[in-house]
C-alpha beads as a LAMMPS data file, in Angstrom:
LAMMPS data file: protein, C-alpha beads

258 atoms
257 bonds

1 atom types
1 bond types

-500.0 500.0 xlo xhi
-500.0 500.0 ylo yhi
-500.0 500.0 zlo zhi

Masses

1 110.0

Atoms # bond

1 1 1 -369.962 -290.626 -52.061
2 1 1 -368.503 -289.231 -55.439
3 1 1 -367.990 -292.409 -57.139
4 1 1 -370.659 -294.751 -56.338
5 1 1 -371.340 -298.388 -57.343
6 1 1 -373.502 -301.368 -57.171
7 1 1 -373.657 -304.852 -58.625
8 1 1 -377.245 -306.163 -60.134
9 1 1 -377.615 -309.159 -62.158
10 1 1 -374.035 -308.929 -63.828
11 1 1 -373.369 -305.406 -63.868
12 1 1 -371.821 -303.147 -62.108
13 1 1 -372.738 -299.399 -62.110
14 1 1 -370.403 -296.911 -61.682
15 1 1 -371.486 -293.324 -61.349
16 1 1 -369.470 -290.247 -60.711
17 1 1 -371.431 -288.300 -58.200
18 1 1 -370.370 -285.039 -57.510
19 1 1 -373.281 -282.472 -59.004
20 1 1 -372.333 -280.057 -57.527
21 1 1 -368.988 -279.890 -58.853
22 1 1 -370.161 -281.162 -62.500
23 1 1 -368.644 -284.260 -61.481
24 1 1 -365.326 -283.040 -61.640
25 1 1 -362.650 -285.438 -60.442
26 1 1 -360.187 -285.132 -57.397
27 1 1 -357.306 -287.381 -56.691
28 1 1 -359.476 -289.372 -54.056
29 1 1 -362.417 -290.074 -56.852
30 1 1 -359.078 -291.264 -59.472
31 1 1 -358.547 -293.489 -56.299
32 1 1 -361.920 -294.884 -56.207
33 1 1 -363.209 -295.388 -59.086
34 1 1 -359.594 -297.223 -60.326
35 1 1 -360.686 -299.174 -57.100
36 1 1 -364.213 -299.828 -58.723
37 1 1 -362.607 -301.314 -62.055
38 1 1 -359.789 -303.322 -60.280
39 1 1 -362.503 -304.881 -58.236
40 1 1 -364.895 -305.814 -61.265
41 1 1 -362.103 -307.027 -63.578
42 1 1 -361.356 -309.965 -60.770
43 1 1 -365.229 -310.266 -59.329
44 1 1 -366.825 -313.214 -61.141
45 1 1 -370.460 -311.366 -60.233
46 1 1 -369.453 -309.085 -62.985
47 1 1 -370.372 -309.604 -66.517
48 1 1 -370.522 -305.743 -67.634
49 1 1 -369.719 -302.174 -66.015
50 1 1 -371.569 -299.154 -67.110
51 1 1 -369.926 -295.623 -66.467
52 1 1 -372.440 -292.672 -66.066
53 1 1 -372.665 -289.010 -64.533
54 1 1 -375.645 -287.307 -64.115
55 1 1 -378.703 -286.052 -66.427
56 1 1 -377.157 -282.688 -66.661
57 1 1 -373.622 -283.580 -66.447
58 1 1 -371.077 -286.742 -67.306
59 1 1 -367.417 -285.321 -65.914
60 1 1 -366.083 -281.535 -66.808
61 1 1 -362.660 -282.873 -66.314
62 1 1 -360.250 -282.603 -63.151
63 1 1 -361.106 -280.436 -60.442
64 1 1 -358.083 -278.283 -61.439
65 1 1 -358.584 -276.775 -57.611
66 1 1 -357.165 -280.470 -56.199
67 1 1 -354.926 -280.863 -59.869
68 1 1 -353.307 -277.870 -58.851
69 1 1 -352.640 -278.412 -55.619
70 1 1 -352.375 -281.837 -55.892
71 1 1 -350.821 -282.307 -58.743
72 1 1 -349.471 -285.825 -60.318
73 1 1 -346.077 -286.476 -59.684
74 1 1 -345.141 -289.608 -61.559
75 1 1 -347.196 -292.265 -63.243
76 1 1 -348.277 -293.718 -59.771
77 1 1 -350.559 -290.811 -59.668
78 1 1 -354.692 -292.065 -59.076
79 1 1 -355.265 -290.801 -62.260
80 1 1 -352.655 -292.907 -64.573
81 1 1 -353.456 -295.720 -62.475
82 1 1 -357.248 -295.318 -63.283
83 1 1 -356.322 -294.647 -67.258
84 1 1 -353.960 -297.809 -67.177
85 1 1 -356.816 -300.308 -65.575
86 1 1 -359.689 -298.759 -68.015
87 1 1 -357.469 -299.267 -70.696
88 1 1 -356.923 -302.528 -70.070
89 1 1 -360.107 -304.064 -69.228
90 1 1 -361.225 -307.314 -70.097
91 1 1 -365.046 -307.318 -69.562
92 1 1 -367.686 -304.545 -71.858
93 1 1 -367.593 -301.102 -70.456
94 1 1 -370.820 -299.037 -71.823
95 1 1 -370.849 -295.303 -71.683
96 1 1 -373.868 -293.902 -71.103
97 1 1 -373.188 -289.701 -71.821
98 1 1 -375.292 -286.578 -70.782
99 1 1 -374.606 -283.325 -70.620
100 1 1 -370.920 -281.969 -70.398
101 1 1 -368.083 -284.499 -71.066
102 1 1 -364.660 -282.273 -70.847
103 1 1 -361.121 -283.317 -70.890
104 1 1 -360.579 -286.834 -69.687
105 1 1 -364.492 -286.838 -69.466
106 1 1 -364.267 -287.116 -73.326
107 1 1 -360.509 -288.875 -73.584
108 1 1 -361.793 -292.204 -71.033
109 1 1 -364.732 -292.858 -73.589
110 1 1 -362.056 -293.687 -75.929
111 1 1 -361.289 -296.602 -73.652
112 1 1 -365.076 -297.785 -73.807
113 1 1 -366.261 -300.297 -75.796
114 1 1 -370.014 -298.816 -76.471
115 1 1 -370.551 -295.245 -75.752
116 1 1 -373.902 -293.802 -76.040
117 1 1 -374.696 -289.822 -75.470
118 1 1 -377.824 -287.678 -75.641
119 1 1 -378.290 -285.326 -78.271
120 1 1 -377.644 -282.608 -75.893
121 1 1 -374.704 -283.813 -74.544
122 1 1 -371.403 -281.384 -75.608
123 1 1 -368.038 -282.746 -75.360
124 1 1 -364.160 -281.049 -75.698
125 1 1 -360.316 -281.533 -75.325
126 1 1 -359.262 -278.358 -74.223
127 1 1 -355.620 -279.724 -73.535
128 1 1 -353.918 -277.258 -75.486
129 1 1 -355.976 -273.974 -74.170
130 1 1 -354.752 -275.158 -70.352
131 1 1 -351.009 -275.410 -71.768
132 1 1 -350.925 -279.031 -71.643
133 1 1 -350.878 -282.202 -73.883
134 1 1 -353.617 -284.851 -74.586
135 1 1 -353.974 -287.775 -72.380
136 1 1 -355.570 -291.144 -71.949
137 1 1 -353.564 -292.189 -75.204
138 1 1 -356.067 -289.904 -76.490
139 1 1 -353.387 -288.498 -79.541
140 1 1 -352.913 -292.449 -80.580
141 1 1 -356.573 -293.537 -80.589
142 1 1 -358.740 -290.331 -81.692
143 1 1 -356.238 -290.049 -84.614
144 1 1 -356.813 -293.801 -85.709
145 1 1 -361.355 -293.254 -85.260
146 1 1 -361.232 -290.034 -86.671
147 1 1 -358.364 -289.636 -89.434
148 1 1 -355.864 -287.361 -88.416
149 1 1 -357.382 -284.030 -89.709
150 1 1 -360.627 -284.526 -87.883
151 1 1 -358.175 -285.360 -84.423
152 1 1 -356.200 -282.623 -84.687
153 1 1 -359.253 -279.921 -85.378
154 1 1 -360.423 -281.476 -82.005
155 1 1 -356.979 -282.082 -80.237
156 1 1 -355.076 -278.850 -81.342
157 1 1 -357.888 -276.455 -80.913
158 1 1 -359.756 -278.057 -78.086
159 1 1 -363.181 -276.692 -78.476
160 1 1 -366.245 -277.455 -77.371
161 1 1 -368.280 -280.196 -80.209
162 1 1 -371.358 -281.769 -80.076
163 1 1 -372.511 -285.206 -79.814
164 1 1 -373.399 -285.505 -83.670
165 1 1 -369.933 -284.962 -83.910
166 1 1 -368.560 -287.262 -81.946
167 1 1 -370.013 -290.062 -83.239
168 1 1 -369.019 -289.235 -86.473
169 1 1 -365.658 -288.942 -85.365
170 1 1 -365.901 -292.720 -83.606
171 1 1 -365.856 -291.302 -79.485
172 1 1 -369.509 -292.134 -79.339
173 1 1 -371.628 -295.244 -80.446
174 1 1 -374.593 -293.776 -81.123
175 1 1 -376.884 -290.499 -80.565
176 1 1 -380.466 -290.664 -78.620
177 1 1 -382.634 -288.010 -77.674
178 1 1 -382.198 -287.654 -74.080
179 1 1 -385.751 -288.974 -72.698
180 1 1 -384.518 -292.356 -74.288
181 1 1 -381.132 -292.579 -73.793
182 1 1 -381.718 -294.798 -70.590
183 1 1 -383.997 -297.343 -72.038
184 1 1 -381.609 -297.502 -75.166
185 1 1 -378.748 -297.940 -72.904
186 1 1 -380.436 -300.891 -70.835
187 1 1 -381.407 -302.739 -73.522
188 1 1 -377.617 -302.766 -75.166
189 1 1 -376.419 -303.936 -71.581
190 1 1 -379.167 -306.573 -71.481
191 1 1 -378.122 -307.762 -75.159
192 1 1 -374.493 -307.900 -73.524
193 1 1 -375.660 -309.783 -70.463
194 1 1 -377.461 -312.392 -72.006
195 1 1 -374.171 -313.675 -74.313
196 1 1 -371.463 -315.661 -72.986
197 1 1 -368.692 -313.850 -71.120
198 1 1 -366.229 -316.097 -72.843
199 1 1 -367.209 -314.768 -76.107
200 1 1 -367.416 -311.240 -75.136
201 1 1 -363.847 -311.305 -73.375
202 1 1 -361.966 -313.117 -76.424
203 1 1 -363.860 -310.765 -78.886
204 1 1 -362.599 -308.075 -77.594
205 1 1 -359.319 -309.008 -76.349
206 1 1 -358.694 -309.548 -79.874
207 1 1 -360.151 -306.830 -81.044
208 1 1 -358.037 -304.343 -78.323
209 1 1 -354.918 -306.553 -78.699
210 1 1 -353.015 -304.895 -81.922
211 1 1 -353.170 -301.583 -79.994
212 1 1 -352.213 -303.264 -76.620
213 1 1 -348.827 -302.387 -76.392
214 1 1 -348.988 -299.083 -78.119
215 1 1 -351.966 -297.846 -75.909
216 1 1 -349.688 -298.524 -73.147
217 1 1 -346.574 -296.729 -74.592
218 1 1 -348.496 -293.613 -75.458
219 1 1 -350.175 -293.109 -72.358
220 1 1 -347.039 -293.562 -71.012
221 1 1 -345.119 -290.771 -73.040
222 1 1 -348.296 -288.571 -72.687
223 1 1 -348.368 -288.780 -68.833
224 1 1 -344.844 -287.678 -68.326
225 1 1 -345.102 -284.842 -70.679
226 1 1 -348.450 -283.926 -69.220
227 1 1 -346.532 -284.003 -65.664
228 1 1 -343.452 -282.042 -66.643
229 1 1 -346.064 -279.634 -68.667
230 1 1 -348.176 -278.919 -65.462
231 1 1 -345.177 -277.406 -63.929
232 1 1 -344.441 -274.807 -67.024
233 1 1 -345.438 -271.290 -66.386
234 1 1 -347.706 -271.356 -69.779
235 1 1 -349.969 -273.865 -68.012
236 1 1 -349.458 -272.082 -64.541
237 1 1 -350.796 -268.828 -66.550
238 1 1 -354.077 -270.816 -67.881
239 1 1 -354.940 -271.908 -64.244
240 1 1 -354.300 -268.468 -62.880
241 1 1 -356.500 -267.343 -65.828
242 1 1 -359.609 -269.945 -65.401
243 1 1 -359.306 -268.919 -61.579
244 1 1 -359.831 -265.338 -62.653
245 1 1 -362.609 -265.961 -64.609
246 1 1 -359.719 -263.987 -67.929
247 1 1 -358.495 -264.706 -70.992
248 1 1 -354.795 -266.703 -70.911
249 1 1 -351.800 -264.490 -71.622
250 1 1 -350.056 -267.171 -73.790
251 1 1 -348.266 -264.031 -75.578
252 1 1 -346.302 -262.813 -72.876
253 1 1 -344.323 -266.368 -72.847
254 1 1 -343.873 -266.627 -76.933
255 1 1 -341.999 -263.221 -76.100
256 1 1 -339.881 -264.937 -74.032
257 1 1 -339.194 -267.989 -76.184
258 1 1 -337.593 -265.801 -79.012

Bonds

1 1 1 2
2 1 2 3
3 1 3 4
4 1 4 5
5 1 5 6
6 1 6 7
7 1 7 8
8 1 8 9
9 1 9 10
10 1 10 11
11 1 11 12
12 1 12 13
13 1 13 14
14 1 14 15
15 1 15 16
16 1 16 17
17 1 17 18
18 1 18 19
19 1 19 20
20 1 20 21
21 1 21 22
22 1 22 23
23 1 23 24
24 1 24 25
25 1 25 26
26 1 26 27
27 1 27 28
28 1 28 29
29 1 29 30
30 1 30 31
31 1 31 32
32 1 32 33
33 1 33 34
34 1 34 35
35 1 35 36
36 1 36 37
37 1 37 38
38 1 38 39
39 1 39 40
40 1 40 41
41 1 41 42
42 1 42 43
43 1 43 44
44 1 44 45
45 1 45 46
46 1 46 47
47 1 47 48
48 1 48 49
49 1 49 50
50 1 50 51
51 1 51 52
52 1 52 53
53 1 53 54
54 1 54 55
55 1 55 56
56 1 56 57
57 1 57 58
58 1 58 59
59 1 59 60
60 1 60 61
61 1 61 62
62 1 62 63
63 1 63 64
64 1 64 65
65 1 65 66
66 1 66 67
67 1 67 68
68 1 68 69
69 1 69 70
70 1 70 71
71 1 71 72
72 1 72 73
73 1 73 74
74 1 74 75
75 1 75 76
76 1 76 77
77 1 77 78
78 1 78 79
79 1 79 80
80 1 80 81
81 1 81 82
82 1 82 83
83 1 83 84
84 1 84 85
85 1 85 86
86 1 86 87
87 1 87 88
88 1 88 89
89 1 89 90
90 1 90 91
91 1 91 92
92 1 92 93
93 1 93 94
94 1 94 95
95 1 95 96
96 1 96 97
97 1 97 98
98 1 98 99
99 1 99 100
100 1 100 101
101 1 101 102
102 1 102 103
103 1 103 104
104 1 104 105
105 1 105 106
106 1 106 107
107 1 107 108
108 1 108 109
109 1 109 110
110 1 110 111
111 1 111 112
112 1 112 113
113 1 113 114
114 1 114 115
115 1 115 116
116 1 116 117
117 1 117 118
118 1 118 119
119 1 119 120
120 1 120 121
121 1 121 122
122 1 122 123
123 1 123 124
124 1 124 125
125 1 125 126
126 1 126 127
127 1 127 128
128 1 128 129
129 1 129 130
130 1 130 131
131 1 131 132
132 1 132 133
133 1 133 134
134 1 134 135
135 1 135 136
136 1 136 137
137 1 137 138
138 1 138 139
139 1 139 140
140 1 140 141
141 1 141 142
142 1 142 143
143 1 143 144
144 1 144 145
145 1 145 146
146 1 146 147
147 1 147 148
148 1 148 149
149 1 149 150
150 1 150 151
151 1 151 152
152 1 152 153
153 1 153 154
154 1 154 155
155 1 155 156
156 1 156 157
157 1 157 158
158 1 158 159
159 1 159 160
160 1 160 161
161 1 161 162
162 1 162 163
163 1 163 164
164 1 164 165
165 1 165 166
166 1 166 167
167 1 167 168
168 1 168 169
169 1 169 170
170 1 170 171
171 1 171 172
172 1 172 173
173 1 173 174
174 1 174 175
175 1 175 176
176 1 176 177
177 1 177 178
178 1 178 179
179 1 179 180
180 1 180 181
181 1 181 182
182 1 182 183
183 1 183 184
184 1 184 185
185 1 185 186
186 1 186 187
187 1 187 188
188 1 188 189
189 1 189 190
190 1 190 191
191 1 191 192
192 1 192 193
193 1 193 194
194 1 194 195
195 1 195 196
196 1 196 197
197 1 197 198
198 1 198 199
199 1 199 200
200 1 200 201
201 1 201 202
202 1 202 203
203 1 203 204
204 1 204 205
205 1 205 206
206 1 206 207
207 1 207 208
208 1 208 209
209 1 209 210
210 1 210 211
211 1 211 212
212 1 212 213
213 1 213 214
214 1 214 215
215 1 215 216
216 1 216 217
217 1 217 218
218 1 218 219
219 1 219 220
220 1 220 221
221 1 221 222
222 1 222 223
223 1 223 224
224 1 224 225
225 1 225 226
226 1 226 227
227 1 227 228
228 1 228 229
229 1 229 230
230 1 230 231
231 1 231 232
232 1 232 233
233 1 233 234
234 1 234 235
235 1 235 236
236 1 236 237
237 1 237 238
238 1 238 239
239 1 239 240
240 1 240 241
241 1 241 242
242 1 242 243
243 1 243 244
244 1 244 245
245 1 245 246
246 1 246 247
247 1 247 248
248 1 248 249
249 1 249 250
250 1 250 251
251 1 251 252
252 1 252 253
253 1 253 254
254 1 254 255
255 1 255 256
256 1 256 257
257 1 257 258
């Protein structure tokens, strides 16, 4: 299965399982791993969830074969849904980052509450060079980690940055060299585990409850400009292009425009 998960002891493992495809996501793993989250947030015999890809690889984004051909049409879509239930969590969701992390492989970590990447690991946006806008609520809460200048290097020119980087811009927790990152990552879930769930819900329902509202509202607006976006012939250019293996002719449509 792509998305795979298992309960142990009070947590619940989710990992995105498609190697072969450096776990990129299709509609159907949106579908399931929303699924996985809906199902912990209500299931007493979770306490914790970690999210994790693979040693090589955490998520290089959407499959943008199934995105293109299945693209979202409204904010029912398996990926909204999945953003909207992340987002709104109750229990601690710990990252745990290797490898690539593009796209919403970097925007859902915003949405985690400890996020914890190997020193190799290399992360990027790259909204803008597909013709599209950010996501996830991603250009409301990188702005506020970050400061706006350090967002909008990351947001507006979407290249790749590494995981030094993003924990000083506030995406990740903490950086570990990769043959540790495991053990490091256990031992911050069995912290976690051994505290009362009580204290860890209200402590961070009041820590995530100022932004509640406005996390919601800007994923929101972002979605349906992301959806109306997708259907502009900049963005069809930059799929035709990535297809190709060519650089985007983003000129041909400024042109246009005048």
């Amino acid at each position: 299965m792509d998305i795979q998960t298992s309960i142990d002891s009070g947590l619940m493992t989710i990992t995105i399982n498609r190697p072969e495809r450096k776990n990129s996501f299709t509609n159907a793993m949106y579908t399931a791993i929303g699924d996985a989250f809906a199902q912990a947030s209500h299931n007493a015999a979770v306490k914790v969830v970690l999210l994790k890809g693979h040693e090589d690889c955490f998520s290089a984004g959407n499959d943008l074969g199934d995105f293109v051909n299945n693209p979202p049409k409204n904010l029912d879509a398996p990926v909204f849904r999945f953003l909207r239930l992340i987002s709104a969590f109750p229990k601690p969701v710990v990252a745990q980052v290797q490898g690539v992390a593009v796209g919403i492989g970097t925007t859902v970590l915003l949405h985690c509450d400890l996020v914890y990447a190997a020193s190799t690991a290399k992360f990027s946006m790259p909204f803008t060079k597909l013709g599209l806008c950010p996501e996830a609520s991603s250009s409301l809460l990188l702005p506020q980690l970050a400061g706006y200048q350090k967002a909008a290097e990351l947001l507006l020119l979407g290249d790749m940055f590494t995981a030094t980087k993003a924990c000083e811009c506030g995406i990740v927790s903490s950086v570990h060299e990769p043959a540790e990152l495991p053990a490091h990552v256990q031992g911050q879930i069995n912290k976690l585990l051994a505290l009362p769930l009580s204290s860890l819900l209200t402590s961070k329902r009041l820590m995530k409850g100022v932004n509640k509202a406005p996390v919601a509202a800007k994923m929101a607006e972002e979605g349906e400009l992301f959806i109306n976006m997708l259907k502009q012939p900049v963005a069809q250019e930059a799929f035709k292009a990535f297809a190709e293996k060519r650089a985007p002719n983003f000129a041909q449509f400024e042109q246009h425009s005048k």
